[in-house]
ZALOMAR-260586 format. One line per 8 residues: number of its first residue (from 1); for each residue x, y, z of C-alpha. Coordinates in Angstrom, 1 decimal, decimal comma. Layout:
BEGIN
NUM	X:Y:Z | ... .
//
This chain:
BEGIN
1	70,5:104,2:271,6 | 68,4:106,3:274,3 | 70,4:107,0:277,4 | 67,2:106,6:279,6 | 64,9:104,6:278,6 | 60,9:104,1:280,1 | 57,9:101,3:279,4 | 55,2:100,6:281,0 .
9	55,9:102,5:284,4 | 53,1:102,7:287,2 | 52,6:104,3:290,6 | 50,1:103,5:292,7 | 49,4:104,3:296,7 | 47,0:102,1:297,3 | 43,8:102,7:295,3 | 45,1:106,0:294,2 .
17	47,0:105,7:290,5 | 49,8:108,5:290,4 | 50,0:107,2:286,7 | 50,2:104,1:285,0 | 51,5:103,1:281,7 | 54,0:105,5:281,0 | 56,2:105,0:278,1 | 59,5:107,2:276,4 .
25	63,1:108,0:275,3 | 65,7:110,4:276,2 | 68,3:110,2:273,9 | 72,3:111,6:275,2 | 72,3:115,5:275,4 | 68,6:116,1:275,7 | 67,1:118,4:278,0 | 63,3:117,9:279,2 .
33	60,9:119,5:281,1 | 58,1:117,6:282,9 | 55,2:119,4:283,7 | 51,9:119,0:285,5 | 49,0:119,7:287,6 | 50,0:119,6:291,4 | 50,3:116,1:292,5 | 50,4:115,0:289,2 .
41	53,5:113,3:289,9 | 56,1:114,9:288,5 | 58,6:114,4:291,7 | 57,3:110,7:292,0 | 58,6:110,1:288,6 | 62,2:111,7:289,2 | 62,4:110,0:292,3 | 62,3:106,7:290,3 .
49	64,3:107,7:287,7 | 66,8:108,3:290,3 | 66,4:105,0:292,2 | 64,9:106,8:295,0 | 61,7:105,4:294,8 | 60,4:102,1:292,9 | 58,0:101,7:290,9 | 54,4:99,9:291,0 .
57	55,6:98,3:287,9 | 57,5:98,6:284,8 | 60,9:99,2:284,0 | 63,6:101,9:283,7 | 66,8:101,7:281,7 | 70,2:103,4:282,2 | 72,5:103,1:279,2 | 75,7:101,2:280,6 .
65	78,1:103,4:282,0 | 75,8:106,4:282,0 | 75,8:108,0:286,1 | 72,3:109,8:287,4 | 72,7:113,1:289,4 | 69,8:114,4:291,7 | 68,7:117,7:292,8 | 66,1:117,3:295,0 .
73	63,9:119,7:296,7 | 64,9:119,1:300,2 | 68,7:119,1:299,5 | 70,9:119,2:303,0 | 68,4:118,9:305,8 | 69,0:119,1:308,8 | 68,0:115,2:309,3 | 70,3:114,3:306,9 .
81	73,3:116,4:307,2 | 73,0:118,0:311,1 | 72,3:120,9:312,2 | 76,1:122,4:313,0 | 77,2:120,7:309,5 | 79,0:123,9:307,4 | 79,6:123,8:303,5 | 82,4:122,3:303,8 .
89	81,9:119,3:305,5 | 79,0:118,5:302,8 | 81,6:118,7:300,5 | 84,2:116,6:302,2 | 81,3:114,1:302,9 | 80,6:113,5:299,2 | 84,3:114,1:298,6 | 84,9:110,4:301,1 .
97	81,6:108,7:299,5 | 82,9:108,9:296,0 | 86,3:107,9:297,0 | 84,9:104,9:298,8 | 82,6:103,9:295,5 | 86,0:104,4:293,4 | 85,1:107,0:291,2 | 87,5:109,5:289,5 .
105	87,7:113,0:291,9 | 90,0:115,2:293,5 | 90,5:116,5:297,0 | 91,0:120,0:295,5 | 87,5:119,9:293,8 | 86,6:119,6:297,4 | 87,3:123,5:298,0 | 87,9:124,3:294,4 .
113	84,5:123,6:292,6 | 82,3:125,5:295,4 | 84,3:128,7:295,1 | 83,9:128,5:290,9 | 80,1:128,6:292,5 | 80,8:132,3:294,1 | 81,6:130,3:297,7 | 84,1:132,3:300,5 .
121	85,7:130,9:302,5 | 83,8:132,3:305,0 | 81,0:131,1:303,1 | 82,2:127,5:303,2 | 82,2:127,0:306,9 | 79,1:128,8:307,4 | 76,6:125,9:308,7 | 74,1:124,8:306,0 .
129	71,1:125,4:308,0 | 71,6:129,5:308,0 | 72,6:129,5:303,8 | 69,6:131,2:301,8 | 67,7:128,8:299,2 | 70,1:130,1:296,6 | 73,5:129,5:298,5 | 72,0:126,0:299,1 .
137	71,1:125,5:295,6 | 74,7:126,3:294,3 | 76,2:124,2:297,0 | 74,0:121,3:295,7 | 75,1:122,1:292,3 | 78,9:121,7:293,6 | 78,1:118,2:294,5 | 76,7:117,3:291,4 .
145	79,6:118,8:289,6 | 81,8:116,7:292,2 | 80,1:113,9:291,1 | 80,0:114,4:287,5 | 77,1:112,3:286,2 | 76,1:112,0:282,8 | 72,0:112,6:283,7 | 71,2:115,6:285,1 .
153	67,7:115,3:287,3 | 66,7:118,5:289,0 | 63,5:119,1:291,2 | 62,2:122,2:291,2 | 65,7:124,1:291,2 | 64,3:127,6:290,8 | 62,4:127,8:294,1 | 64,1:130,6:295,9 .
161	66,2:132,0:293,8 | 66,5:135,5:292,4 | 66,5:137,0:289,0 | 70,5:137,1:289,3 | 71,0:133,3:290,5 | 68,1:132,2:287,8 | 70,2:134,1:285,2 | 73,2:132,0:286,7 .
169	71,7:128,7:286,5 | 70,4:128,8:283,1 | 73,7:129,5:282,0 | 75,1:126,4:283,6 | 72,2:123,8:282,4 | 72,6:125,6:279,0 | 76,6:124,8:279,1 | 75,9:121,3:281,0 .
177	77,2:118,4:278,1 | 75,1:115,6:279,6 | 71,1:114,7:279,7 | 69,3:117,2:281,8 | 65,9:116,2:282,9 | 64,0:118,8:285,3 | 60,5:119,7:287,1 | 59,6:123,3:287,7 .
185	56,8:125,4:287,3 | 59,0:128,2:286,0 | 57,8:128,5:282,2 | 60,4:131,3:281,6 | 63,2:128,9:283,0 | 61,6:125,7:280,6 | 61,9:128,1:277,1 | 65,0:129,1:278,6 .
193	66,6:125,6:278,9 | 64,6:122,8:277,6 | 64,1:121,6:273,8 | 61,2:118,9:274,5 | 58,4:119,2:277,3 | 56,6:116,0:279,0 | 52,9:116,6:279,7 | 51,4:114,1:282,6 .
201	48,0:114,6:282,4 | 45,2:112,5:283,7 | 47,8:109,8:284,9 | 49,5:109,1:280,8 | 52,3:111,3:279,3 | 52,5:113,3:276,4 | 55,6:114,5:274,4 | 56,3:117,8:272,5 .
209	59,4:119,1:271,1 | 60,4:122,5:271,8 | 60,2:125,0:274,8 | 57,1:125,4:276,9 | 56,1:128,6:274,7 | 56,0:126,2:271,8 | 54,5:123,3:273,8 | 52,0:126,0:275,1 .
217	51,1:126,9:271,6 | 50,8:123,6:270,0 | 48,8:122,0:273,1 | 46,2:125,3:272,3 | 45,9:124,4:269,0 | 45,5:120,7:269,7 | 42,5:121,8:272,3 | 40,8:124,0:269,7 .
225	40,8:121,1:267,2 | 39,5:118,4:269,9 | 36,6:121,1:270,6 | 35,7:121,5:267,2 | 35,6:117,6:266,8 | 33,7:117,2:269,9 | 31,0:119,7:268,3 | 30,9:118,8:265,5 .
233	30,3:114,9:266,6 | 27,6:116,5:268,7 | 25,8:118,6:265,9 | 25,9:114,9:263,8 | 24,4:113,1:266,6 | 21,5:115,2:267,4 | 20,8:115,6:263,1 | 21,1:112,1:263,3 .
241	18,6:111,5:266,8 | 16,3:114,1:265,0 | 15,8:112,5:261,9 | 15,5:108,7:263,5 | 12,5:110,5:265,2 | 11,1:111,8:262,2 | 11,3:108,6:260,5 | 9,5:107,2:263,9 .
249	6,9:109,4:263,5 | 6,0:108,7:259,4 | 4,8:105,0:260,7 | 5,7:103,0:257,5 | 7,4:100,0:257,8 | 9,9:100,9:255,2 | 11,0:104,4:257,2 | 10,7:102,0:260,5 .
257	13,5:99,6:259,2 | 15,6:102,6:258,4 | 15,1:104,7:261,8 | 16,3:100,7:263,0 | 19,4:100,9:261,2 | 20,1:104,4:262,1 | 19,6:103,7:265,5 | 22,1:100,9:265,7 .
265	25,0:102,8:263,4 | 24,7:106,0:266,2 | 25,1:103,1:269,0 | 28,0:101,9:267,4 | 29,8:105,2:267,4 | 32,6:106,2:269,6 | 31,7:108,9:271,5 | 34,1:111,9:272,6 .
273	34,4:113,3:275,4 | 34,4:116,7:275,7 | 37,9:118,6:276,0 | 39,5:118,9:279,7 | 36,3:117,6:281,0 | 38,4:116,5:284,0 | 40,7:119,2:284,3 | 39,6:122,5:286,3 .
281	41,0:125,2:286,4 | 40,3:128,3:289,0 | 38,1:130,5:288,1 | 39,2:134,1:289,7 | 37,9:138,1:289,5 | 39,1:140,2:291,6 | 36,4:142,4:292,1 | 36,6:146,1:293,8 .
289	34,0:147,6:296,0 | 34,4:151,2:295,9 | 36,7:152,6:293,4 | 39,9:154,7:294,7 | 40,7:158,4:293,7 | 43,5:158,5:290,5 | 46,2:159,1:292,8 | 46,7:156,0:295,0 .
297	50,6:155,9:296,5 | 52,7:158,1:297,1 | 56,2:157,7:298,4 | 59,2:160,1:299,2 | 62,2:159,9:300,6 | 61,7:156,3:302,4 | 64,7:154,6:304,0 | 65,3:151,7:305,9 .
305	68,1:149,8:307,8 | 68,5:147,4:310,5 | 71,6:147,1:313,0 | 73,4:144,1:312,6 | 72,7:140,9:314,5 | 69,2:140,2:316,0 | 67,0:143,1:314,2 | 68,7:142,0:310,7 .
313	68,1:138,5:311,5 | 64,3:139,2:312,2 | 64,1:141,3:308,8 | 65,6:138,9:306,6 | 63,3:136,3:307,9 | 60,4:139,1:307,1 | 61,6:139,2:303,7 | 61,2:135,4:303,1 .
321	65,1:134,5:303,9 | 66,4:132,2:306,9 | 69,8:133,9:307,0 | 72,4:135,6:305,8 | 73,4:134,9:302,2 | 72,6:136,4:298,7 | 73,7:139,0:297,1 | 72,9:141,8:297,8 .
329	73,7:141,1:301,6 | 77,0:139,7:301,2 | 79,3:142,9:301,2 | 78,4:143,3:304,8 | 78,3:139,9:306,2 | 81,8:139,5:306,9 | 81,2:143,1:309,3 | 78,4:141,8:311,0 .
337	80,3:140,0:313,2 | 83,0:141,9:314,1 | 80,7:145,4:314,3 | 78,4:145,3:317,0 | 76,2:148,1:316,8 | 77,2:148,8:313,2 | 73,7:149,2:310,6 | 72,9:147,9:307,3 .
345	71,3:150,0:305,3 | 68,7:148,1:302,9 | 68,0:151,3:300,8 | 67,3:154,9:300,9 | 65,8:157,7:298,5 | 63,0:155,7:297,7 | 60,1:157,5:295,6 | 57,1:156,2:293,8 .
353	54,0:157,9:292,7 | 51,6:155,0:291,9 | 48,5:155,7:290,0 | 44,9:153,9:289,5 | 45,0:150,8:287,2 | 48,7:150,9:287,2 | 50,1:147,3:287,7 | 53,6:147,8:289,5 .
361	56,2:144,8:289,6 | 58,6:145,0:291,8 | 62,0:143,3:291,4 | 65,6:143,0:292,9 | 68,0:140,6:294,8 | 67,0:138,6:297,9 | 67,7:140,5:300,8 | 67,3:144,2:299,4 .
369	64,1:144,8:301,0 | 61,2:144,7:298,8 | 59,2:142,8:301,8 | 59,6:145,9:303,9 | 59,0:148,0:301,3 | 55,4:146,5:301,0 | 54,9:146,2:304,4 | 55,7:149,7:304,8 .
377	53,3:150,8:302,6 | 51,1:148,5:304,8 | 51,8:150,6:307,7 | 53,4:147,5:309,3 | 57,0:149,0:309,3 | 58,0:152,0:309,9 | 60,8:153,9:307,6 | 63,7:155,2:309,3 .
385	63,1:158,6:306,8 | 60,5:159,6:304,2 | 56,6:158,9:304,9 | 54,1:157,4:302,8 | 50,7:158,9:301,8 | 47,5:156,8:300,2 | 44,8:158,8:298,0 | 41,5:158,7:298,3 .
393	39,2:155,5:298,8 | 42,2:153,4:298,8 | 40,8:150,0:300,4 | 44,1:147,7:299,9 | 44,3:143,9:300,0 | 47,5:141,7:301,0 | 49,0:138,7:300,2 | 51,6:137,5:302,3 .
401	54,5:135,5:300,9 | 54,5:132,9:303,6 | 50,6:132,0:304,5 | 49,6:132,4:308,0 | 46,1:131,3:309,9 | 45,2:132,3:312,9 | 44,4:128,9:314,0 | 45,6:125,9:311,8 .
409	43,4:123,1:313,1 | 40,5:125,0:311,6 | 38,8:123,3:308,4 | 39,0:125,2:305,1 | 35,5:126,1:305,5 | 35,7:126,9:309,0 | 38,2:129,5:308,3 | 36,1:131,4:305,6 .
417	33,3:131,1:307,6 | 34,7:132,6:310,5 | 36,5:135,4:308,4 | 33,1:136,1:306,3 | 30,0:135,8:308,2 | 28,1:138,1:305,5 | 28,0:134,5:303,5 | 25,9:131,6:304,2 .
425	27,3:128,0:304,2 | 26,2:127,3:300,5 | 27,3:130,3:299,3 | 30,9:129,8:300,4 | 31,3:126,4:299,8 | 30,4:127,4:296,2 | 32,9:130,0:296,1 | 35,5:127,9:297,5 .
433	34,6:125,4:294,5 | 35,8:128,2:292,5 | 39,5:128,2:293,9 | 39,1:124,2:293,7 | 37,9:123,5:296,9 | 35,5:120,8:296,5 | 33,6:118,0:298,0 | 35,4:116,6:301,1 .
441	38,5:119,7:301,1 | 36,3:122,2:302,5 | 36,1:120,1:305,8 | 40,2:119,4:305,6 | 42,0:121,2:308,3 | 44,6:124,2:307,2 | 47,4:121,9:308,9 | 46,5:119,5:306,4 .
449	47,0:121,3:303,5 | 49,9:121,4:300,9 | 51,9:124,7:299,8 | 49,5:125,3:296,9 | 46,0:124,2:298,5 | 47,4:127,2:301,7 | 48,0:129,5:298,8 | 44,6:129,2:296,8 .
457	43,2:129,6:300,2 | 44,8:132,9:300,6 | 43,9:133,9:297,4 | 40,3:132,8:298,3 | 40,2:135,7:301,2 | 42,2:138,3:298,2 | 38,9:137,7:296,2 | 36,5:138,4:298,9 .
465	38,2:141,4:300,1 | 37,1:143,7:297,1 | 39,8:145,8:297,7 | 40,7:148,5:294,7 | 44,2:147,9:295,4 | 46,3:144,9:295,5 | 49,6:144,2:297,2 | 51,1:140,6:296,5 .
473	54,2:139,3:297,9 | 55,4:136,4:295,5 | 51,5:135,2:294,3 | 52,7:132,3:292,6 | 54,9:130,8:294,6 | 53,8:127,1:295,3 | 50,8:127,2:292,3 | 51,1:124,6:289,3 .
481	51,4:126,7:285,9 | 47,5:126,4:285,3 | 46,9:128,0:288,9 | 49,8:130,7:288,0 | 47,7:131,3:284,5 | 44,6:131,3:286,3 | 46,0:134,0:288,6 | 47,6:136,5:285,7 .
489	43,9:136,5:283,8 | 42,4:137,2:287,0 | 45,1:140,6:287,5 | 45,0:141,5:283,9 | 41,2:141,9:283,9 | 41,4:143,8:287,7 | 40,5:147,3:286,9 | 41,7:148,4:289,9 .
497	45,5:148,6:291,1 | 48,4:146,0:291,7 | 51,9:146,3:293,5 | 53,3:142,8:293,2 | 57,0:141,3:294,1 | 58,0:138,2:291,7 | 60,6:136,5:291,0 | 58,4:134,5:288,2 .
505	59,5:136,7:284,7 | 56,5:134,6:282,7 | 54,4:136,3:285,0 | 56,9:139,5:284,9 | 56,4:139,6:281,5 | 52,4:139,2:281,4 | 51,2:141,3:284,0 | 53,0:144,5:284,8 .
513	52,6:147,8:283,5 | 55,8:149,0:285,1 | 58,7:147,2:286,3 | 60,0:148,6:289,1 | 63,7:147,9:290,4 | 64,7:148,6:294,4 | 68,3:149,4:294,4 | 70,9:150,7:297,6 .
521	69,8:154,2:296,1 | 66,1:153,9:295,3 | 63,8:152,7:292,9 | 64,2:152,8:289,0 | 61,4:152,7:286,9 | 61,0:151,0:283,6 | 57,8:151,0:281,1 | 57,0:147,8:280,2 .
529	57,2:144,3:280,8 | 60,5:142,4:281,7 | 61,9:141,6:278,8 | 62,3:145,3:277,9 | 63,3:145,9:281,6 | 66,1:143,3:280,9 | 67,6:144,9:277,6 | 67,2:147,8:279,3 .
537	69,6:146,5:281,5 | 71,6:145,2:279,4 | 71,8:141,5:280,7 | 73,9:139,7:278,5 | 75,9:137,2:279,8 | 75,0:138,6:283,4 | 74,8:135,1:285,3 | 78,6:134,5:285,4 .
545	79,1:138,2:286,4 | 76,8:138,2:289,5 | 78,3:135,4:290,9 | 81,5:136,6:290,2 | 80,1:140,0:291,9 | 79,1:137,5:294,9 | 82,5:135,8:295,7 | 83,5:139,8:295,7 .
553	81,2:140,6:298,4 | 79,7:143,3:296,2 | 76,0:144,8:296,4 | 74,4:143,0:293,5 | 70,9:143,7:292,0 | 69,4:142,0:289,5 | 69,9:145,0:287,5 | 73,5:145,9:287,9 .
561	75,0:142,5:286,6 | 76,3:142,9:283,2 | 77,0:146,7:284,0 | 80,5:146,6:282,7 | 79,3:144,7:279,0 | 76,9:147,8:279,0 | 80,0:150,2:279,4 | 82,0:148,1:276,8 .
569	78,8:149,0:274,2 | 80,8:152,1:273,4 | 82,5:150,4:270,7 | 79,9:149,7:268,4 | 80,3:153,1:266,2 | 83,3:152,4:263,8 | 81,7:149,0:262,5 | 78,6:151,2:262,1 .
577	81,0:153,8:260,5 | 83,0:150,7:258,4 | 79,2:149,4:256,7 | 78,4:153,4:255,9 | 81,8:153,4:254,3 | 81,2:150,5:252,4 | 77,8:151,6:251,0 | 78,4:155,2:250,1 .
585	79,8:154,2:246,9 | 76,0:154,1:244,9 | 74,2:156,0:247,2 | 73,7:159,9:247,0 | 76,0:162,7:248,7 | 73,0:163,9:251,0 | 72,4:160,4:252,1 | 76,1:160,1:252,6 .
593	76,2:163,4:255,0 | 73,1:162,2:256,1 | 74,3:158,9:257,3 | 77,8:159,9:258,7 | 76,0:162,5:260,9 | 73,8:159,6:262,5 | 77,2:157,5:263,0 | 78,8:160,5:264,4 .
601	75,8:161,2:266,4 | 75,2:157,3:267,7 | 78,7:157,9:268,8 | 78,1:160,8:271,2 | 75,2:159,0:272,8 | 77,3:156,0:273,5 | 80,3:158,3:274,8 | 77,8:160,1:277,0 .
609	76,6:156,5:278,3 | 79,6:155,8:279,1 | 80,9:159,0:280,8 | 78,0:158,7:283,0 | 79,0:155,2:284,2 | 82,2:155,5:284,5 | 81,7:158,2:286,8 | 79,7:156,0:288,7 .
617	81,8:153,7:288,9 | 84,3:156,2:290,6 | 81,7:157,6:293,0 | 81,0:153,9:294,2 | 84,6:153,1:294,3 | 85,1:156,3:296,5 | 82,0:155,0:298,7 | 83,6:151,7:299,5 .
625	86,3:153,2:300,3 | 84,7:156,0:303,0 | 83,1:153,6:304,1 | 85,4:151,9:305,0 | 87,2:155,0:306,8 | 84,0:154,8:308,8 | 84,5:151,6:310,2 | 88,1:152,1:311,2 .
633	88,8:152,7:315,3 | 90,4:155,9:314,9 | 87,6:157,2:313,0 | 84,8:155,7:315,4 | 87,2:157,6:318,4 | 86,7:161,0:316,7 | 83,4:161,8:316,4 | 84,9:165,1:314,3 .
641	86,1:163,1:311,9 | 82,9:160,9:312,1 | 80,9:163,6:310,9 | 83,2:164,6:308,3 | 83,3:161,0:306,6 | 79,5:160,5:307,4 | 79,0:163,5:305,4 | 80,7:163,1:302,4 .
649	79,2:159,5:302,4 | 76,1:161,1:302,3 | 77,0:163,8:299,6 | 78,3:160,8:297,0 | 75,2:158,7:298,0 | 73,2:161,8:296,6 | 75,8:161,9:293,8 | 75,2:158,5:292,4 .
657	71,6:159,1:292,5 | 71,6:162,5:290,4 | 74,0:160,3:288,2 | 71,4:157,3:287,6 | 69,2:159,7:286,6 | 71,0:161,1:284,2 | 72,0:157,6:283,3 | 68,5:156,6:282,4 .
665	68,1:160,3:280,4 | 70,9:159,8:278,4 | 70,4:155,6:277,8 | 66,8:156,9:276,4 | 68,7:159,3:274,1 | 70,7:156,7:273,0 | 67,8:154,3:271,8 | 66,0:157,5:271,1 .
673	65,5:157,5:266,9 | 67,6:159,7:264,5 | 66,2:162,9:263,1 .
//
């Protein structure tokens, strides 16, 4: 029997159908992903399957005894929860409200089921409004474990997170026991969690089993075969018109009579439409004016930091963060307070040497400063070291993470024409047909618009720019997955050069031809798309350990999780050694020698690996530990000893640094072929 159960359901607003007729089954312990244009519906149709919303008409069926969970979008606002309301008292709130509805909980879960979830306790009775879209996203997730229900709904639960929390919550849909149903544009996160994909299209609902990469491919096929039938039927039709006019033209009776019957056969036939006639799609080149020299960036030495309290405030709000909160922020929080006057170094000993047509994405936790990074290439901030030199020609274009218009109340067309006078009325509204603008929208004003409609705009002014090098903070961000599509085709046919921040690893592992990692100590370059950046990394099993790494206040990248399974590889050699062992007996004595001197070999890699990271380790464990020398009163009273300890802090900084590199030498080695 289906746990959830659908017929017949319809949403209207007035004279505007959302969708109508929808019909399915979602049997216990499946996990779906609905996807969709914007406004589509997709959030309408969780909000009824939550008992949020009600339908225009039809039904929806729970199976008896079976509890729904929601995750929505706009979890603990401040309309619902107050503004001073901390962590804590969100859990003590839902704590008293299952109590009072005489479920099964604990007071302990009230405290202990948040901190499973990486929570302090400083964390905990933070207030709600300053947590950072992941932080608020795990708390929400507390709840729901709180609760316990047996139907998972979740609302677009990847906005805002980074790569290390996305790792974190596929883990825990993919251990989650009950029904999971969920809406997200994230295609990486559907193949990642889901095994059967809802498609509303056109206001009706299609099903496919599998992940989006497998919905993706049969939905292909299914297009090429309705285009084929649709020709086809239109090849038939015109023989068929052609020879009714050639038996027109003869003037017997006899042809006449047949050209009749002819005629009323090709009325009777059902006629096709053609494919995705009413689907659009944007249609985007970037286009570059002049073309820049071969060498376009150059970076050395760059460094930034902020001192605690207002300036960091201000800079994590530049990099697209209300407050403090993720990872890589959370060593210091608990200083902030209590140092005024104390800095926070985001990183240092960052180099790059970019060249033309290369297409660098840049990744890393929240918080570590790849906005300022961007924005110093810009020229917008300043580094506290290094400088930053552009080649020849270089005419650069930016997209900003958050959109902002000068002046809101402007129309869509208004704003372009303003911004690009060179262009006659005509002539933009047609390009602004290209990026979907159409009809009535170009006279909508920019207040008006939704998150997608403000980014296409944006991306309208990228196009007309021309520029021969693009910098995008977080392109995709808002866009449905045809508009995210739309906007990788459009990069992977730009000749001319892209620095782009995402946290979207479909799109990581399309577009780049470097992926690029900021880190305390610099930038690490990988060739390639993500998926070899991750096994570069060595992520297995990395979501448990970065949160684990958050409730320990430690610096976290993206990258770093999972850096002690990568230390624990060493191990690997005698089972190599056992199945050489076992083999030797019909093969050849050279092959023998030949073989033991690969194990024996494979085995010195992995013990140089791992000589390198432990000493790593140690250097960072001496850091923490200077710097905490640093902060202490005495030290701060003698500026002698100051020096000294701000030294040596410097001098193991530069350490770990020499280190990685040698890190990434000798992890090349070791995936480096025998000879």
């Amino acid at each position: 029997m289906p746990e959830l159960s659908v017929t017949d359901l319809s949403k209207s607003f007035g004279t505007h159908v959302i969708f109508d007729g929808l019909r399915f089954n979602i049997e216990r312990g499946e996990r779906v992903g609905i996807i969709g244009r914007n406004g589509a519906g997709k959030t309408t149709l969780l909000r009824i399957l939550a008992g949020d919303d009600e339908p225009s008409s039809g039904q929806v069926y729970v199976a008896a005894g079976s509890r729904v969970g929601f995750l929505r979008q706009d979890s603990f606002s401040s309309v619902q929860i107050g503004e001073s309301a901390t962590a804590l008292d969100v859990m003590r709130a839902a704590y008293e409200r299952l109590v009072a509805e005489g479920r099964e909980v604990y007071e302990s879960e009230i405290v202990g089921i948040p901190r499973s979830m990486a929570f302090t306790d400083s964390l905990l009775d933070s207030p709600v409004s300053r947590l950072s879209g992941g932080e608020r996203t795990r708390l929400a997730f507390s709840v729901l474990l709180m609760e316990k229900p047996d139907i998972l709904l979740l609302d677009e639960p990847t906005n805002h997170l980074d790569i290390g929390t996305l790792n974190w919550l596929e883990q825990k849909i993919s251990a989650w026991r009950g029904t999971v149903v969920l809406v997200t544009h994230d295609r990486y996160f559907l193949d990642r969690t889901v095994n059967r994909i809802f498609e509303i299209e056109r206001g009706r609902m299609a099903s496919y089993q599998g992940s989006y990469s497998q919905y993706a491919e049969k939905k292909r096929l299914m297009r090429e075969q309705d285009l084929r039938a649709y020709e086809n039927q239109r090849m038939e039709i015109r023989r068929q018109e052609d020879m009714i006019r050639r038996m027109k033209e003869r003037g017997t009776e006899k042809l006449a009579k047949r050209a009749a019957s002819r005629e009323k056969r090709l009325e009777g036939i059902e006629r096709l439409e053609r494919p995705d006639s009413e689907l659009r799609a944007m249609k985007i080149r970037f286009g570059e004016r002049t073309r820049s020299g071969n060498d376009v960036l150059e970076g050395q030495g760059l460094s930034k930091g902020f001192a605690a309290g207002g300036a960091m405030s201000a800079q994590r709000m530049t990099d697209g963060r209300i407050a403090a909160g993720d990872g890589a922020l959370r060593g210091e929080a608990g200083k902030e307070s209590s140092n005024a006057g104390a800095r926070r170094e985001l990183f240092r000993s960052v180099d790059f040497d970019i060249k033309r047509g290369e297409r660098v994405c840049l990744v890393g936790a929240n918080g570590i400063g790849k906005t300022t990074l961007l924005r110093m290439i810009l020229g917008r901030t300043q580094p506290d070291s290094g400088h930053i030199s552009k080649g020849v020609n270089v005419r650069i274009g930016y997209y900003e993470q958050e959109q902002v218009f000068p002046d809101s109340e402007r129309t869509v067309l208004d704003e372009m024409t303003t911004a690009y006078r060179r262009y006659s009325e005509p002539e933009m509204r047609g390009i602004l047909a290209r990026f979907l603008f159409t009809g009535d929208m170009v006279f909508r004003q920019i207040s008006a618009l939704s998150g997608g409609e403000r980014a296409k705009l944006a991306l309208v002014k990228l196009f007309l720019s021309e520029a021969n090098t693009l910098i995008l903070d977080e392109p995709t961000n808002h866009l449905d997955i045809p508009s995210r599509e739309a906007v990788e085709d459009a990069l992977l046919e730009y000749e001319g050069t892209v620095i782009v921040v995402s946290h979207d690893r479909y799109f990581l592992n399309r577009v780049p031809t470097h992926i690029a990692e900021l880190t305390p100590y610099g930038l690490i370059f990988y060739s390639g798309k993500y998926d070899y950046y991750m096994e570069k990394k060595n992520e297995a099993g990395s979501g448990r350990a970065y949160l684990r790494s958050l409730a320990d206040g430690a610096t976290v990248t993206a990258g770093n999780v999972g850096f002690d399974a990568a230390v624990g590889a060493g191990g690997s050699g005698g089972t190599a050694d056992g199945a050489v062992q076992g083999a030797a007996i019909s093969e050849s004595a050279a092959e023998r020698q030949r073989k033991k001197r690969e194990v024996a070999e494979r085995r010195r890699r992995e013990n140089a690996v791992k000589a390198v990271e432990e000493r790593i380790s140690e250097l960072e464990s001496q850091i923490a530990a200077t710097e905490e020398q640093i902060a202490d009163p005495s030290a701060m009273a003698n500026p002698a000893r100051l020096a000294e300890l701000t030294e040596r802090l410097d001098l193991m900084h530069r350490a770990v640094g020499a280190k990685l590199a040698e890190w990434e030498k000798v992890s090349a080695e070791l995936d480096a072929p025998f000879e």
